[in-house]
C-alpha positions as CSV (number, residue, x, y, z in Angstrom):
1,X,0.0,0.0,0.0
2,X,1.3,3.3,-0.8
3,X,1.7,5.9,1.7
4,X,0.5,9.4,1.0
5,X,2.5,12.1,3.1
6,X,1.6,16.1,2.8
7,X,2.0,19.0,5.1
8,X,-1.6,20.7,5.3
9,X,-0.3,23.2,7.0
10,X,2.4,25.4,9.8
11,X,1.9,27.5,12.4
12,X,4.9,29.5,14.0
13,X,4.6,29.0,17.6
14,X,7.7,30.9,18.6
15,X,7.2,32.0,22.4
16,X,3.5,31.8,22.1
17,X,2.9,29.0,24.5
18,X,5.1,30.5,27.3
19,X,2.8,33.7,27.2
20,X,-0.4,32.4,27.3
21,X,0.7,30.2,30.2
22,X,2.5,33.0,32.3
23,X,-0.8,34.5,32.0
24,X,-2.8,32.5,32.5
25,X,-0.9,31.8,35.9
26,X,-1.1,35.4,36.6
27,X,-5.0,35.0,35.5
28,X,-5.6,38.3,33.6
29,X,-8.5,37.0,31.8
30,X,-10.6,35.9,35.0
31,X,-10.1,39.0,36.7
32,X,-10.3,41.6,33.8
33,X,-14.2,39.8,33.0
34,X,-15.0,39.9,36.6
35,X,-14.1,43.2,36.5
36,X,-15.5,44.7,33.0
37,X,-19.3,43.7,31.9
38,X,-19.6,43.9,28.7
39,X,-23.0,44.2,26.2
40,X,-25.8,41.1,26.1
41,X,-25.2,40.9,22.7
42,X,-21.6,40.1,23.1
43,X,-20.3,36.9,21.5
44,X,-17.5,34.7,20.8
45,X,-14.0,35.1,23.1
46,X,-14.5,37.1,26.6
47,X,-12.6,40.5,27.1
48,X,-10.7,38.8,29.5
49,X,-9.6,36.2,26.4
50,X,-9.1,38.8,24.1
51,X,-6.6,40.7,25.5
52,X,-4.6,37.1,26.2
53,X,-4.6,36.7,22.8
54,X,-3.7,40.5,21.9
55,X,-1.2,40.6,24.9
56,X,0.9,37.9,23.5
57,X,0.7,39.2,20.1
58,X,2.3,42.3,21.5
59,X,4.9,40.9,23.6
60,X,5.8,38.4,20.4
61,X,5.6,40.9,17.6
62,X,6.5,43.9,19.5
63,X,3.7,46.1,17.4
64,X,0.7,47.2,19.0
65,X,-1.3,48.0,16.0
66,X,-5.1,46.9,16.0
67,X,-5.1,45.7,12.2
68,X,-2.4,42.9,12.2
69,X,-3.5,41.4,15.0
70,X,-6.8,39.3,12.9
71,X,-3.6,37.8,10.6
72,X,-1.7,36.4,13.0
73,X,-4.3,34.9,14.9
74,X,-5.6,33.1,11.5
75,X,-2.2,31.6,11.2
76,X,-1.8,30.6,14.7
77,X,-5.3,29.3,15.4
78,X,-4.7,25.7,16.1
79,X,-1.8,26.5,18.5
80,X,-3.8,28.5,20.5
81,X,-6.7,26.1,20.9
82,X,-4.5,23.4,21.8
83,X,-2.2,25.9,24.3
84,X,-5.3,27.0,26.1
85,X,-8.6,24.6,26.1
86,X,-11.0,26.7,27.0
87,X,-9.9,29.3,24.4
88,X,-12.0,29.0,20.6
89,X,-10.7,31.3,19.3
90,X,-12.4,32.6,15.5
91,X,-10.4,35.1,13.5
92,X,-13.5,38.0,13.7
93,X,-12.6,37.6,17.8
94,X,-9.5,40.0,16.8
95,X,-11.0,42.2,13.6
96,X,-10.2,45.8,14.2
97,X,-13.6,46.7,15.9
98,X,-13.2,44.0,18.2
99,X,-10.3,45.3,19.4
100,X,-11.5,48.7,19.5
101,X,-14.3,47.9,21.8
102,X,-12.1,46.6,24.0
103,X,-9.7,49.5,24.3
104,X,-13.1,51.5,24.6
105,X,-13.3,49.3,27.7
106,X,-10.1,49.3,28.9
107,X,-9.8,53.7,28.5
108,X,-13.2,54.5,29.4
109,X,-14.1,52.7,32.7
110,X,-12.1,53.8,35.4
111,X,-13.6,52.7,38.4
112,X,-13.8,49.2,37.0
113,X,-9.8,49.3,35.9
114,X,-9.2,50.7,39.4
115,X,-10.8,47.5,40.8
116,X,-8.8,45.1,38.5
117,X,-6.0,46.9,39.1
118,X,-6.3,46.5,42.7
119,X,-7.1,42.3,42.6
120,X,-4.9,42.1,40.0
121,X,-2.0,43.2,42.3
122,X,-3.0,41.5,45.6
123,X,-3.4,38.2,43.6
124,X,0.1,38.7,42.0
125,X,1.7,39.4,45.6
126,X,-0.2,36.6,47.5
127,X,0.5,34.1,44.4
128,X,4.2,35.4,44.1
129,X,4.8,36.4,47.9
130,X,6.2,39.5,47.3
131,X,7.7,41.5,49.6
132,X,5.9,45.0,49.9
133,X,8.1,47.5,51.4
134,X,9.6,49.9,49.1
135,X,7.4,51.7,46.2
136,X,8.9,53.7,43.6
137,X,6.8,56.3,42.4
138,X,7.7,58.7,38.6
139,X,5.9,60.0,35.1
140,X,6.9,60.1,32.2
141,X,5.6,61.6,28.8
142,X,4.7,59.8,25.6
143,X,5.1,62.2,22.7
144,X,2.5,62.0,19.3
145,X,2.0,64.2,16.4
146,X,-1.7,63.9,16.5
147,X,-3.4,67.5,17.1
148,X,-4.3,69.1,20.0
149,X,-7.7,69.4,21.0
150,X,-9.2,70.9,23.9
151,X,-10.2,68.8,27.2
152,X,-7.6,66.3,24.7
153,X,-5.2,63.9,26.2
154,X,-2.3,65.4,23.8
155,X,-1.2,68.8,24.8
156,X,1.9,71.1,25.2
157,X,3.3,70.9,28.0
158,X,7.5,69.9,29.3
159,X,8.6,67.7,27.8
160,X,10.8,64.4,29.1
161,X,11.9,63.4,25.8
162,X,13.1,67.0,24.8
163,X,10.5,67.5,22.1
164,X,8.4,70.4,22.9
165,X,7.0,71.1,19.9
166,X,5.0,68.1,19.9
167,X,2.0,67.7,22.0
168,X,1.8,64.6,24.5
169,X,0.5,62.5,27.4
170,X,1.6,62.4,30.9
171,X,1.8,58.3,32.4
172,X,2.3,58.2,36.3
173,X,2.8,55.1,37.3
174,X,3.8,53.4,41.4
175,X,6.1,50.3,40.7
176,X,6.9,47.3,43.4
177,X,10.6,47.7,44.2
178,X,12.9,45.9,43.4
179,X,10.9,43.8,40.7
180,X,9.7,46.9,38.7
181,X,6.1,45.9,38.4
182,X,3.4,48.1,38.0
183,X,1.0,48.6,40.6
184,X,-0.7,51.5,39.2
185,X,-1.0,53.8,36.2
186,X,-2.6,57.1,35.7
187,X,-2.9,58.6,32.2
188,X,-3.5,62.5,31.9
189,X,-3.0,65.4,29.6
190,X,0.2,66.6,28.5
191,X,0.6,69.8,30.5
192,X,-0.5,68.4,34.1
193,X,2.0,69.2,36.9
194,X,3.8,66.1,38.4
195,X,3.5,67.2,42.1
196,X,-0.3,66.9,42.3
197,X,-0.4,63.4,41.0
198,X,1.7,62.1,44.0
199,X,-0.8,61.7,46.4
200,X,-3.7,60.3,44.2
201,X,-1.4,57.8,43.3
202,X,-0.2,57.0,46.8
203,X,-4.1,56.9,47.7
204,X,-4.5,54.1,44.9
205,X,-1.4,52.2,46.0
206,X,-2.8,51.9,50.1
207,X,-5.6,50.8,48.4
208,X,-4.0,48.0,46.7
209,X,-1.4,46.9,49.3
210,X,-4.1,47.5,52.1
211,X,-0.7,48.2,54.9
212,X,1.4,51.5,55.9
213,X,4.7,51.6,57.1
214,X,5.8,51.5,53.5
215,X,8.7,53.3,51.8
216,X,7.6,55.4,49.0
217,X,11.0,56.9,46.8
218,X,10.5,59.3,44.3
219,X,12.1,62.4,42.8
220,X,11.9,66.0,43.7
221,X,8.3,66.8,42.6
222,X,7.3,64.1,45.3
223,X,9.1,66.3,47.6
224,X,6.4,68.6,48.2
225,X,5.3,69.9,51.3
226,X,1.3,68.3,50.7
227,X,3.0,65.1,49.4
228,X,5.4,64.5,52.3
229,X,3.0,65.7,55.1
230,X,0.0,63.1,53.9
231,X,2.9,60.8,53.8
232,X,3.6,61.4,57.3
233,X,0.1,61.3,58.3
234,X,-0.5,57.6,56.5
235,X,2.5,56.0,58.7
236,X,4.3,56.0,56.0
237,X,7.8,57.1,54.9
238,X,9.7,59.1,51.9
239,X,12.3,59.4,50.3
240,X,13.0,62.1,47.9
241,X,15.5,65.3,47.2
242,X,14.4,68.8,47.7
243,X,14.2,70.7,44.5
244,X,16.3,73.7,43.6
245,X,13.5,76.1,45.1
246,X,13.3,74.4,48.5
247,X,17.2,74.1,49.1
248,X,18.6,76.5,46.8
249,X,22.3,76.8,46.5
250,X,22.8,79.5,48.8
251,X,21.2,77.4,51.5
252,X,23.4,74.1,50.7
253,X,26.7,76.8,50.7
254,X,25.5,77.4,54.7
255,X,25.0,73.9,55.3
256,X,28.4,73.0,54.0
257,X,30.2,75.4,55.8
258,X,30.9,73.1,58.9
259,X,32.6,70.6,55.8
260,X,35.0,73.6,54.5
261,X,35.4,74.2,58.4
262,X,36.3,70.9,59.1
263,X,33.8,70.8,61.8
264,X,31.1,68.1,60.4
265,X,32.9,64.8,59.2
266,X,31.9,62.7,56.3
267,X,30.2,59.1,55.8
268,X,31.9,57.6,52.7
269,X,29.4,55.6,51.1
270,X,30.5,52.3,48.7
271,X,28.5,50.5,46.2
272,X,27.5,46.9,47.4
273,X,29.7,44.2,46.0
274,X,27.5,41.7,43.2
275,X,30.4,38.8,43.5
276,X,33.4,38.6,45.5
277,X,35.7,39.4,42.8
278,X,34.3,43.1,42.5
279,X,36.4,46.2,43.4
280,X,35.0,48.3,45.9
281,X,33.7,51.3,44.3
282,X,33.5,55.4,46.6
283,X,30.7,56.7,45.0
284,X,29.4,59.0,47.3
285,X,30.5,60.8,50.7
286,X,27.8,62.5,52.8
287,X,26.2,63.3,56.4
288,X,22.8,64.0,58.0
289,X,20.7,66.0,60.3
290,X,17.1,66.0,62.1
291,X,14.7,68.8,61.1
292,X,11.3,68.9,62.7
293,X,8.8,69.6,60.2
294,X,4.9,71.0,60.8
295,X,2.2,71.5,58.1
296,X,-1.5,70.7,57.9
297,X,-2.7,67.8,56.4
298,X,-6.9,67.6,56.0
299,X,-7.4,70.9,58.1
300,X,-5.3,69.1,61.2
301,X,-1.6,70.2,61.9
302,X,0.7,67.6,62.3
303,X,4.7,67.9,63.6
304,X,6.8,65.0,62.3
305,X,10.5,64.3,62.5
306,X,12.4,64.2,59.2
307,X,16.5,63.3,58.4
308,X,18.1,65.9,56.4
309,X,20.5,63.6,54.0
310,X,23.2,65.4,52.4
311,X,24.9,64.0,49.8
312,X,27.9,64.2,47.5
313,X,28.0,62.1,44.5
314,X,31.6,61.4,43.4
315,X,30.3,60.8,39.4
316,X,28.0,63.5,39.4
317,X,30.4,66.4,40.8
318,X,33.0,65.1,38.8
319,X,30.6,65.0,35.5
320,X,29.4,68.9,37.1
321,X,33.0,69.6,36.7
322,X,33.8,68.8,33.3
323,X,30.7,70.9,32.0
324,X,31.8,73.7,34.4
325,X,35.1,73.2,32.3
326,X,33.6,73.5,29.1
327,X,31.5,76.4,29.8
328,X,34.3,78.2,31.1
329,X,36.3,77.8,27.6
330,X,33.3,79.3,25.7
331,X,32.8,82.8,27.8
332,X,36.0,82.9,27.5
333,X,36.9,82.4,23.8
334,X,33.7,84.6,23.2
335,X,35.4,87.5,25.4
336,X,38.3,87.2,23.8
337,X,36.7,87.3,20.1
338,X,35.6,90.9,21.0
339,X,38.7,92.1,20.7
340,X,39.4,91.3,17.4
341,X,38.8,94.3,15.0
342,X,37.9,94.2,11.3
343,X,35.4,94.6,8.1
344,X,31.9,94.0,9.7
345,X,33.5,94.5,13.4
346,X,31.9,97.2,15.8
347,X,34.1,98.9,18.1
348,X,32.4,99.0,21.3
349,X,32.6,101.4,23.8
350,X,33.4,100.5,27.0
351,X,29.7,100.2,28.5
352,X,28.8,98.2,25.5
353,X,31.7,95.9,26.0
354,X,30.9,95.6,30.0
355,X,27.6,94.7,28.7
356,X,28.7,92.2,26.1
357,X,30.7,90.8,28.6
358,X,28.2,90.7,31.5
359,X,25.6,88.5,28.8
360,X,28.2,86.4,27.7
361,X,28.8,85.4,31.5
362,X,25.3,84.8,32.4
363,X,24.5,83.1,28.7
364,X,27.5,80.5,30.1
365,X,26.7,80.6,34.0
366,X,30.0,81.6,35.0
367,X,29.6,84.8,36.1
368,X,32.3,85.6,39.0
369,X,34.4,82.7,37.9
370,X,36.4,84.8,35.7
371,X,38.5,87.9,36.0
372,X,38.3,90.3,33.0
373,X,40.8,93.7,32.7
374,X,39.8,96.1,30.7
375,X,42.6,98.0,28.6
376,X,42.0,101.8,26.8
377,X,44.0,102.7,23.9
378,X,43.6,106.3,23.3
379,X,45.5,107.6,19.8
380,X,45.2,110.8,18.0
381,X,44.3,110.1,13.9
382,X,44.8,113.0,11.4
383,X,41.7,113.1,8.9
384,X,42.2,115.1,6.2
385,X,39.7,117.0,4.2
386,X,37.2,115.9,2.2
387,X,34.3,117.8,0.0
388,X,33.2,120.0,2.2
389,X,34.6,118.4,5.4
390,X,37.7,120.1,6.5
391,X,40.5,118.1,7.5
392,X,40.5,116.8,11.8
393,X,42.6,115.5,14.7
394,X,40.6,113.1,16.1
395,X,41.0,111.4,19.6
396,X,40.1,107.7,19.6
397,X,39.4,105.3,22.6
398,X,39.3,101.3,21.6
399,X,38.7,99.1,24.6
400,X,40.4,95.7,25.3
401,X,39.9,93.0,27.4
402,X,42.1,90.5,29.0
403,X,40.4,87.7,30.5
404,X,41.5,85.1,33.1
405,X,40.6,82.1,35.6
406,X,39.5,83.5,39.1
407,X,41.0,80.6,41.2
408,X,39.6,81.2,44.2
409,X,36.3,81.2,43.1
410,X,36.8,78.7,40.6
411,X,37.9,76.4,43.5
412,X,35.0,77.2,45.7
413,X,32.4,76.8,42.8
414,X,34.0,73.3,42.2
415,X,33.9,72.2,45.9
416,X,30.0,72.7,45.9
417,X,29.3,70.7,43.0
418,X,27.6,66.9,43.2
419,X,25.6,67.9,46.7
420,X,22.2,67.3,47.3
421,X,20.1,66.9,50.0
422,X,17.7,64.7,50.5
423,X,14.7,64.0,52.6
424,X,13.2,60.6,54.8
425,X,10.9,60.6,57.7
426,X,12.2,56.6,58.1
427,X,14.4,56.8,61.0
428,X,15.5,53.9,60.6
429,X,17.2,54.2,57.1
430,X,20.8,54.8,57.4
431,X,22.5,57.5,55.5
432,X,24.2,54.7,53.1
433,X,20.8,52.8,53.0
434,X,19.2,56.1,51.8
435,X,21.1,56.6,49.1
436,X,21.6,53.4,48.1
437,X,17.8,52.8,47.9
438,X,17.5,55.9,45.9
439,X,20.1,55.2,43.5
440,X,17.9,52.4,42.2
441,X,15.5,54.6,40.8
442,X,16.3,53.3,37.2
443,X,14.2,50.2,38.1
444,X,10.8,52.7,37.5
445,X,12.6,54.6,34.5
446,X,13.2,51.1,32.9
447,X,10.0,50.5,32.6
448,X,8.9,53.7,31.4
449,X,11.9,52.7,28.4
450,X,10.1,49.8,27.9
451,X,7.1,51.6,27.2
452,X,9.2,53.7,24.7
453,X,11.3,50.4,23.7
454,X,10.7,47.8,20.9
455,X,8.9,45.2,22.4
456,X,5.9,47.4,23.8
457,X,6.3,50.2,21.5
458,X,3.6,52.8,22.9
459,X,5.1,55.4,20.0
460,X,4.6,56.0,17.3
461,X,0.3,56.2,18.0
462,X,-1.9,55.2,15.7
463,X,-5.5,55.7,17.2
464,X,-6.6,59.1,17.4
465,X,-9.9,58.7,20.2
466,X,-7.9,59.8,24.0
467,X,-10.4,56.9,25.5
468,X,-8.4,53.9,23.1
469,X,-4.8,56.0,23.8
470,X,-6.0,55.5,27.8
471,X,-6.8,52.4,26.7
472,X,-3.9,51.0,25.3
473,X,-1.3,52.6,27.9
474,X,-3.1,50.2,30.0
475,X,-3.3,47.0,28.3
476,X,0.4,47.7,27.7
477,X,0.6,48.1,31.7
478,X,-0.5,44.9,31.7
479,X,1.8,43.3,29.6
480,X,4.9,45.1,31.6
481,X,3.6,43.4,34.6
482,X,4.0,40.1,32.4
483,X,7.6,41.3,31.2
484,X,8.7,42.3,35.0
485,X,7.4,38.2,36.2
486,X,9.5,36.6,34.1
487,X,12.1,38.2,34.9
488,X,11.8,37.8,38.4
489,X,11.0,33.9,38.3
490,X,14.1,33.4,36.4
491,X,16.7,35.5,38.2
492,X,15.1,34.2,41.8
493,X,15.7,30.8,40.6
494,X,19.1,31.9,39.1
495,X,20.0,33.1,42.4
496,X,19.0,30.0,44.6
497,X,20.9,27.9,42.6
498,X,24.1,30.2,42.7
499,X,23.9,29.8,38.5
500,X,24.0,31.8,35.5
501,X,22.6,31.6,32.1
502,X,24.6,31.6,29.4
503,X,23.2,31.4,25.3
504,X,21.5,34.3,25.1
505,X,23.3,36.9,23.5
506,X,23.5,36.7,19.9
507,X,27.6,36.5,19.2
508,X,28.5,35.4,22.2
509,X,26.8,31.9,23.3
510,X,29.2,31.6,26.0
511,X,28.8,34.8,28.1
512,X,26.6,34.1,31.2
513,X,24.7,36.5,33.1
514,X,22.2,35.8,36.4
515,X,20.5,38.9,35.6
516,X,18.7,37.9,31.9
517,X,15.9,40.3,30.7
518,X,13.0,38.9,29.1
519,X,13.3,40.4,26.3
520,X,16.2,38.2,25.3
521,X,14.7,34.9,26.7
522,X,11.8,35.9,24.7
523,X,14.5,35.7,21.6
524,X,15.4,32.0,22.2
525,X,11.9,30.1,21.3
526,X,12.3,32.1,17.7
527,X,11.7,29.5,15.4
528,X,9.4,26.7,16.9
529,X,7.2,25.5,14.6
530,X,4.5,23.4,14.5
531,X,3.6,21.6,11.4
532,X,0.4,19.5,10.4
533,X,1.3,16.5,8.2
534,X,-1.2,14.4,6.5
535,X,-0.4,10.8,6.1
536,X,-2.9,8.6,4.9
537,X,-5.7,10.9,5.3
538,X,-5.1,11.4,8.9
539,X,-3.5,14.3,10.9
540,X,-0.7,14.7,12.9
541,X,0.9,17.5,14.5
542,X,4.8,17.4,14.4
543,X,6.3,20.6,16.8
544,X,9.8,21.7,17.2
545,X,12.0,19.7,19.7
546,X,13.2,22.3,22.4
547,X,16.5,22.8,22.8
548,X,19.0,22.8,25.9
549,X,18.4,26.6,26.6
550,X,14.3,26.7,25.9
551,X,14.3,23.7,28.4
552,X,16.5,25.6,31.2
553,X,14.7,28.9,30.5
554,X,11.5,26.8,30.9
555,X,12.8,25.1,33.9
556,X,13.5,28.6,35.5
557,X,10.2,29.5,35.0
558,X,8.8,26.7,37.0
559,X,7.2,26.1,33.7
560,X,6.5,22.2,32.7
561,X,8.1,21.0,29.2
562,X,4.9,19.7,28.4
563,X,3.2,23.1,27.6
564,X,4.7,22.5,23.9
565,X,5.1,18.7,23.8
566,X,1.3,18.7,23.5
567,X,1.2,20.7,20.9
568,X,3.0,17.2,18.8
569,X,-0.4,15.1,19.8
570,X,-2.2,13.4,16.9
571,X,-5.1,15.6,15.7
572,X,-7.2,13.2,13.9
């Protein structure tokens, strides 16, 4: 009898499986229905299911864009019924209206996202037992080139990615130290203030984590007076700098003075050593004072104690320095330049040149650091006679300047740069512990780069309604939360087993790290496939054996191998 042998068809399955079971563990789709009601009429996948689906089409294709996502999910249809059972998935389940509907959802029901956002996070901590004690609190702004509007999410306002002439969004978000996760997100317009969304957000965080006695680190706008008083009041603690307005640099001069003086003796503060083979690293020197502090918080007055942390970064003054440096060489080279004479060249006088001088200092910000002479050539020119102009002895007075380094104040300027002071009602946070704990304030701004990045992608926009741009930032909250598990499964198990993993950078199979981002394990289960062959009129499903470093990634996950073995099962 002759066999008959064709391939009917093959779907990529790539990283798909992993996804939809991470999430399903973290069960998104359970709470986000609960949560979000959606119309009688509805048919076909849940909300909940939908945004699964759309979520690991994100996180695989790194494009958030409404119209692909009906394509993919027609050549990927068997994997996912077989990856999830309860999932029957049809192609019109992900058309663009769909999809719209949901964002419409997702951006126009806040209450309800406030309550998903708040089961979401206690599920993820009692599920995950993480350790609540330190939240890190920032915005950031997304930039579009769709028009402004009034009452519109897009408007002018400062800008964090230095384009000002483009109107924006403002996304403040409170993440879980040290894992990075979200625990909320508030989207508003462009030109909002940052220090009156710190304690709206702190509000929605107690109401998640349902304790006080919580560190909350943030930057200076969280260092207002309201902020840190309702802080105070809650229990809880702070940590934050002051701004520029609240210790400005007269102020820090005074407080320094017992330093110069010799009278107030510095902590040197080291970064902590990763393996035993690391050099210990002076990155910061500093000392600290008590400050009582009153204010009125919901028309009661309240006196609190607060440390006073003032601090001298070693990089940053030395960084402060250089671009003192380099300031310096331009006043000066433009000083100089007015003394060269020629075609085109005005002669100034000598209150024009002091006021040439005098902007060219405060353009550069190094006024008093240099020490400028100025030199008067009188000579007597014959002009002889012309028309009806009789011939002249004129007396003319050019002015010249030489310009040098002020030492002394040179010196002083360059001994007050890198300080800052900082503030923290937590008396029991050191002066290293403090800065230490601040210094990890990347762990918030890497998420916000992840928004930004190439795997969530949140610019460029291509939906033009502010309820689906509210929308979207929060699905894409969602699937940060999925990007910042991962990554803590795998380098918690990394770190109990004293290991490393090695494979994944493209170049270089053999470097190892114990700190792996997702994005990169993500990389590794490229190219899985899973092929339907025919043989003698009946099915079967042939997948992609896994190799050493899916396995161990898999492993690390506390994921079973089995998750894409059963996509190889006879179909029928």
């Amino acid at each position: 009898m002759k066999t008959s042998i064709n391939i009917t068809k093959t779907e990529r399955v790539d990283d798909i499986p992993l996804l939809l079971t991470q999430m399903k563990h973290m069960n998104i789709a359970a709470l986000l229905d609960k949560q979000f009601h959606m119309h009688g009429n509805w048919q076909g996948l849940t909300l909940g299911q939908i945004v699964v689906v759309w979520l690991s089409y994100i996180l695989s294709e790194g494009d958030h864009r409404l119209n692909y996502v009906q394509g993919w999910v027609a050549g990927i249809l068997m994997t996912l019924t077989i990856c999830w059972k309860t999932l029957q998935p049809r192609e019109l389940d992900f058309s663009d209206d769909r999809l719209g509907m949901v964002l419409d959802c997702l951006g126009g029901n806040d209450a309800e996202w406030e309550s998903y956002e708040i089961e979401q996070n206690s599920s993820l901590i009692r599920v995950y037992d993480l350790k609540v004690s330190r939240i890190r609190i920032d915005s950031t702004t997304a930039k579009s080139y769709i028009d402004v509007t009034e009452n519109g999410l897009f408007q002018f306002g400062h800008s964090k990615e230095h384009r000002p002439d483009l109107p924006q969004l403002k996304i403040n978000q409170s993440v879980l130290d040290p894992l990075g996760i979200p625990l909320t997100t508030t989207i508003v317009s462009g030109e909002s203030a940052d220090d009156p969304l710190y304690v709206p957000e702190i509000r929605k965080v107690q109401a998640t984590i349902k304790k006080h006695g919580v560190l909350y680190v943030g930057d200076c706008k969280m260092a207002s007076l309201n902020t840190r008083s309702y802080l105070a009041a809650s229990l809880d603690y702070y940590l934050c700098p002051l701004s520029a307005v609240q210790m400005p640099a007269a102020k820090i001069q005074a407080i320094l003075q017992p330093v110069w003086e010799g009278k107030q003796p510095l902590i040197p503060i080291y970064r902590p050593l990763e393996t035993e083979s690391d050099k210990q690293e002076h990155i910061a020197d500093g000392f600290s004072y008590n400050v009582t502090v009153e204010a009125e918080q919901d028309g009661k007055e309240i006196i609190w104690q607060e440390q006073h942390l003032v601090v001298h970064s070693l990089k940053h003054s030395k960084s402060q320095e250089k671009a003192l440096e380099a300031r310096l060489k331009k006043a000066q080279s433009a000083i100089e330049a007015l003394n060269l004479r020629g075609r085109g060249r005005k002669c100034l006088t000598e209150d024009e040149m002091h006021s040439a001088i005098d902007q060219i200092l405060s353009h550069h910000k190094v006024s008093g650091l240099l020490k400028v002479e100025y030199i008067l050539e009188t000579k007597t020119v014959k002009k002889g006679a012309y028309a009806e102009y009789p011939a002249q002895i004129l007396t003319v007075t050019n002015v010249f300047v030489r310009v040098s380094a002020n030492v002394d104040a040179y010196r002083s300027a360059v001994r007050n740069l890198g300080w800052r002071v900082f503030v923290c009602n937590d008396a029991s946070l050191s002066l290293i512990e403090a800065v230490l704990a601040y210094r990890a304030e990347y762990i918030v701004e890497r998420g916000f780069n992840r928004f930004r990045g190439k795997l969530l992608g949140l610019t460029p926009l291509f939906l033009s309604s502010s309820t689906r741009i509210k929308g979207l930032v929060r699905l894409l909250s969602i699937a940060l939360r999925v990007l910042c598990l991962i990554e803590f499964k795998v380098r918690e198990a990394l770190q109990e087993q004293g290991e490393k993993l090695s494979g994944i950078y493209a170049g270089n199979p053999k470097q190892a790290t114990a700190k792996p981002t997702t994005e990169m394990m993500l990389k590794v289960f490229r190219g899985i496939a899973l092929t339907i062959i025919c043989v003698n009129d009946i099915n079967q499903n042939h997948v992609s054996q896994l190799n050493a470093l899916q396995s161990r990634i898999l492993e690390l996950m506390g994921l079973p191998l089995t998750i894409y073995q059963k996509l190889g099962v006879q179909s029928g």
